[in-house]
N, C-alpha and C positions, 0 to 999 in steps of 0.2 A: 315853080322853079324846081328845078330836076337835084339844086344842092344846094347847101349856101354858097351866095358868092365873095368870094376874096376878091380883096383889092388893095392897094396900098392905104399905109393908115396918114390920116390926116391931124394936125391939129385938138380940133372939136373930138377925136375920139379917145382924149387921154382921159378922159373921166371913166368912160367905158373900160377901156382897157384896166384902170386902174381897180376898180369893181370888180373887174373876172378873174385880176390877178391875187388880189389878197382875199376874195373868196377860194380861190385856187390852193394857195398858200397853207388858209385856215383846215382845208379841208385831207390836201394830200400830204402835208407834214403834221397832222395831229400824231402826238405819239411818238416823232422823229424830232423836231423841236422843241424846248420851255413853250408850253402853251401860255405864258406870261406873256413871250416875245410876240405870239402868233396871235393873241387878243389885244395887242398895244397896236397893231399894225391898223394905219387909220386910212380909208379910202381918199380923202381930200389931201391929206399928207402927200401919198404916194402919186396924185395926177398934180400937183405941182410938179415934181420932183420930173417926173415924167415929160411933161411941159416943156420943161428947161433940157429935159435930153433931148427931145423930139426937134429944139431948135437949135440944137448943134450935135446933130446927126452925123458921126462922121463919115467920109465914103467909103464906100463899098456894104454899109452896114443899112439894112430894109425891113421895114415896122409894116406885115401885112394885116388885117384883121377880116372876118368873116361876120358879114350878115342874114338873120335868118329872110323868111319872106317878107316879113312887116319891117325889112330894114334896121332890124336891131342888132349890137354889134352883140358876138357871142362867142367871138372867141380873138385872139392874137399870136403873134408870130413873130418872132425878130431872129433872124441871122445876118451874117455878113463874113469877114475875113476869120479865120481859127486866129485866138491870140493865144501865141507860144510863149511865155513868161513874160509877157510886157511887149512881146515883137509877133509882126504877123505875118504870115506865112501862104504858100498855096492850096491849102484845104478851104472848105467852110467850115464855118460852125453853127451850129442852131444855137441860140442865144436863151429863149425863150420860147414857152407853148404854152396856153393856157385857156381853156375854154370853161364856158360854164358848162357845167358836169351835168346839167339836166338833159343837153343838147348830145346825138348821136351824130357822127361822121365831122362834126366841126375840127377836131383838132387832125382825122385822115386827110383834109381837104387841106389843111392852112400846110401839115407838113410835105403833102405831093407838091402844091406850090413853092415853097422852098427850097424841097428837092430838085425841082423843073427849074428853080431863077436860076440856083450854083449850078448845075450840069450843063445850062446854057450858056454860063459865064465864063466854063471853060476849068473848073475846079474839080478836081479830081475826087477827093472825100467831103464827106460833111462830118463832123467828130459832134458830138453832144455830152455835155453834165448830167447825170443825173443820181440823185440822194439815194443813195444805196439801201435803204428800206422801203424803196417808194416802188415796191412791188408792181403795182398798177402801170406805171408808167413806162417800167421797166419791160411788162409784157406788151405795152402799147410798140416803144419801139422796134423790139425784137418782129414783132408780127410785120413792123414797116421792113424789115431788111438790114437792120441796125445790130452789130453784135459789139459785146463789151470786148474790150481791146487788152485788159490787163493795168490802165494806167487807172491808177486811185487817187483822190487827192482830198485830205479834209481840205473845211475851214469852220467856223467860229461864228455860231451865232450866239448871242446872247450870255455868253461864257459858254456853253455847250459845242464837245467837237463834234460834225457831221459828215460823217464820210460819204464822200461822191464818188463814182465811178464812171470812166470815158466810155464811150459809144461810136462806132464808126460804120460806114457805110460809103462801100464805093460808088463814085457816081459814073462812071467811065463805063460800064459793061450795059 
């Protein structure tokens, strides 16, 4: 296989997902969150929870995930509509990214695919969250074509405030 391949995520891969995300979690917010919060986080918790979203999916909103050659999941991807204070609008949004960090090009593959569904769909930008310390991801984006926009927004994990900052990128040119 020339990559991994994406494809839409199914049911059976929320245990996966839920593995690569709070390994994700553990590893790129050490230092940015209570590692209290970040060691409590439990992988079967989280693919319930996951479970119960995955079956009430709302529209427009798409769970991709990547496997490598032995069909192992290794990475995921969720976008859909931007939501603008509660209401949603004609951008996208990248929701989530999270690959297992042992694996190279999984998380360039899951985001060009995301890129490619919203430009297909007819969506002008894609905007992204991302934790304003989280250096790594930050130069991940920027290398995709992604530049910070100005808007900043904490929120609250575990009593700790965590400031995030917007990401945008046009999809139109």
């Amino acid at each position: 296989m020339s990559g991994p391949l994406v494809r839409p995520m199914t049911a059976d891969d929320c245990e996966h997902v839920s593995d690569i995300r709070v390994r994700g979690w553990r590893t790129a917010y050490r230092g940015l969150m209570p590692q209290s919060y970040l060691d409590g986080l439990d992988v079967a918790e989280d693919a319930e929870r996951r479970r119960a979203l995955f079956a009430r999916t709302p529209v427009g909103m798409v769970n991709l995930v990547a496997e490598d050659d032995d069909g192992k999941v290794v990475g995921w991807a969720c976008h859909g509509p931007y939501r603008d204070g509660g209401s949603l609008n004609e951008d996208a949004e990248l929701y989530a990214l999270y690959v297992d960090a042992a694996r190279f090009g999984i998380g360039r593959a899951l985001l060009q695919e995301s890129v490619r569904g919203c430009a297909e769909a007819g969506q002008g930008r894609m905007l992204l969250w991302v934790v304003e310390g989280n250096a790594r991801a930050r130069r991940f984006y920027e290398w995709a074509g992604f530049r910070a926009d100005g808007a900043e927004e904490p929120f609250e994990v575990a009593g700790a405030v965590v400031p995030e900052v917007r990401y945008a990128r046009d999809l139109t040119g």
